[in-house]
C-alpha positions in Angstrom: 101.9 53.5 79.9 99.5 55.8 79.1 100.0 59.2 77.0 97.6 61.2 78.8 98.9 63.0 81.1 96.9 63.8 84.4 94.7 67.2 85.3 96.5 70.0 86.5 95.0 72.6 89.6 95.2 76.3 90.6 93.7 79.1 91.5 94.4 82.3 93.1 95.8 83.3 96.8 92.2 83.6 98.8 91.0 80.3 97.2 87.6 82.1 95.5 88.7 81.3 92.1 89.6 77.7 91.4 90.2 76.2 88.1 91.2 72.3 86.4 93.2 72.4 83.4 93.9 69.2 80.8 97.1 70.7 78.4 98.3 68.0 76.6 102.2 69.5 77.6 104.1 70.8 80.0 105.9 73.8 79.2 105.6 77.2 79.7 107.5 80.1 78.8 108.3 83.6 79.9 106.7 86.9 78.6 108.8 90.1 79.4 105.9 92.3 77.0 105.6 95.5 79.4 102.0 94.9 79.6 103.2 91.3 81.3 105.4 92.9 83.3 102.3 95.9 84.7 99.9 93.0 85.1 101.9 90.7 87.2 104.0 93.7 88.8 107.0 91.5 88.3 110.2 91.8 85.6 108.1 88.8 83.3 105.3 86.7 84.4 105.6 82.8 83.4 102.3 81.5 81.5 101.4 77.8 79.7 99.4 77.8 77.0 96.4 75.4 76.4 92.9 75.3 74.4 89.8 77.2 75.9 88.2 74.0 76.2 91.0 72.3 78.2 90.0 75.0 81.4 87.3 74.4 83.5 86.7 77.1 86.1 85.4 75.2 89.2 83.7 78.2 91.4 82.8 80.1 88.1 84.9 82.5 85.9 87.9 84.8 87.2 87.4 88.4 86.6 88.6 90.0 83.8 90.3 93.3 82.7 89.8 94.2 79.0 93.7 95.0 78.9 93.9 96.1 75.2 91.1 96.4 72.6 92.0 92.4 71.3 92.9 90.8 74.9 92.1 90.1 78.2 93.4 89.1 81.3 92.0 87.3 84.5 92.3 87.6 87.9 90.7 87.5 91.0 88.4 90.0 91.7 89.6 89.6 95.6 92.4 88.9 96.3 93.8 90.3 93.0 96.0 87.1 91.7 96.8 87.4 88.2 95.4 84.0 86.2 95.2 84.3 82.7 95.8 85.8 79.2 94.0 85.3 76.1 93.2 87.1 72.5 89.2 87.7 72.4 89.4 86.2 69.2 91.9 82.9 69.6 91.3 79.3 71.0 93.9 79.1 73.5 94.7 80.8 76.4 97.7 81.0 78.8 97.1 80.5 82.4 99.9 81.6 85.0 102.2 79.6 85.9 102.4 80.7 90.1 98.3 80.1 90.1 99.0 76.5 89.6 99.3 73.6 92.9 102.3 72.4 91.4 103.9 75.2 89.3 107.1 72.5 89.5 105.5 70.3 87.0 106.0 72.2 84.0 109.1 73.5 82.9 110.0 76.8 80.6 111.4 76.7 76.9 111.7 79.7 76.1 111.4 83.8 76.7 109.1 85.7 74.5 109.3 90.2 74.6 112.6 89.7 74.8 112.9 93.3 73.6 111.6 94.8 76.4 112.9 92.4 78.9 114.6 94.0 81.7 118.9 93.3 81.3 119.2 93.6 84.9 116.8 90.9 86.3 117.5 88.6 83.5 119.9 85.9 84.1 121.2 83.6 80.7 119.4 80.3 81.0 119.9 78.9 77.7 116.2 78.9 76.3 115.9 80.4 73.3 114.0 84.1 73.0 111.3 86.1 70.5 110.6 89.1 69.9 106.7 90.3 70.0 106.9 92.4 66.9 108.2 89.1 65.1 105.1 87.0 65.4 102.9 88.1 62.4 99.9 86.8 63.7 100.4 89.0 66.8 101.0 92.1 65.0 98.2 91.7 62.2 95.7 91.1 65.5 97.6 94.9 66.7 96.8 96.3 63.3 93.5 95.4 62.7 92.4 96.7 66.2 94.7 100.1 66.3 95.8 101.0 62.8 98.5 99.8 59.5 101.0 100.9 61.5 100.9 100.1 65.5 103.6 98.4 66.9 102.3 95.5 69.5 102.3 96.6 72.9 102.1 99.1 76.1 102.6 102.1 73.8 100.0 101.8 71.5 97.1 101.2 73.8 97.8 104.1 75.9 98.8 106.0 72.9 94.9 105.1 71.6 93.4 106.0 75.0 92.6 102.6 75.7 92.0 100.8 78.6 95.3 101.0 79.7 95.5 104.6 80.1 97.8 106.1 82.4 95.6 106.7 86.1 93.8 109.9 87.5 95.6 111.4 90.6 93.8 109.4 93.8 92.0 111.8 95.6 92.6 113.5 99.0 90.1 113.0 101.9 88.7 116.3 103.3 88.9 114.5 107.0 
């Protein structure tokens, strides 16, 4: 029997962005960060995590949205299906869960944000949960970018004007 496990496939809803993935796992986890929970409009959003080098996008790159000054996220640029996290600076990235073909075949370990995760919508599975403020290497990546003392997270970014500032009123057509 071999150790390798085989390819896995996804993309987004409209089938424009496609993508082949090699982890050498699968499990995934849940994020509850706020900035999760905006991105995917859901209470969490469910992500793997894999090398850069173990994605291949297949009908070129997703689109991306520079979602703090140190991170990004992808998505299609049509349809609008969130597809990825990663650090501008890091080797891995996490790729959605619900973009795969066969989300079944991985299987979650664990919540991460737990701090802002929302009580209602969270049923008690068992898996073990994190806090973002008690990953170092998270917070020194928030420090360096915004300041000694910013705290990871949805706050700081608008807080900083960032990209994540809050929307200008949509405007009215004179018709």
């Amino acid at each position: 029997m071999s150790d390798t496990l085989p390819p896995l496939s996804g993309g987004c809803l409209c089938g424009r962005v496609r993508y082949a993935a090699t982890p050498t796992h699968r499990d995934g986890y849940y994020c509850h960060c706020r900035m999760c929970q905006l991105a995917f409009g859901n209470t969490r959003a469910a992500f793997f995590n894999l090398r850069k080098d173990q994605v291949r996008w297949l009908n070129g790159p997703p689109a991306y949205y520079a979602s703090s000054k140190i991170a990004r996220r992808g998505f299609c640029g049509h349809c609008g299906t969130p597809l990825s996290f990663e650090f501008l600076d890091g080797e891995n990235l996490d790729l959605s869960i619900g973009s795969l073909d066969a989300p079944g075949e991985l299987r979650p370990t664990e919540h991460f944000g737990v701090e802002t995760r929302i009580a209602a919508w969270h049923v008690d599975d068992g898996l073990p949960g994190s806090r973002l403020d008690a990953n170092a290497g998270i917070v020194q990546r928030w420090r360096m970018a915004y300041g000694e003392g910013a705290e990871p997270g949805l706050d700081t970014v608008r807080q900083a004007g960032g990209t994540m500032a809050a929307p200008s009123p949509a405007k009215k057509d004179s018709a």
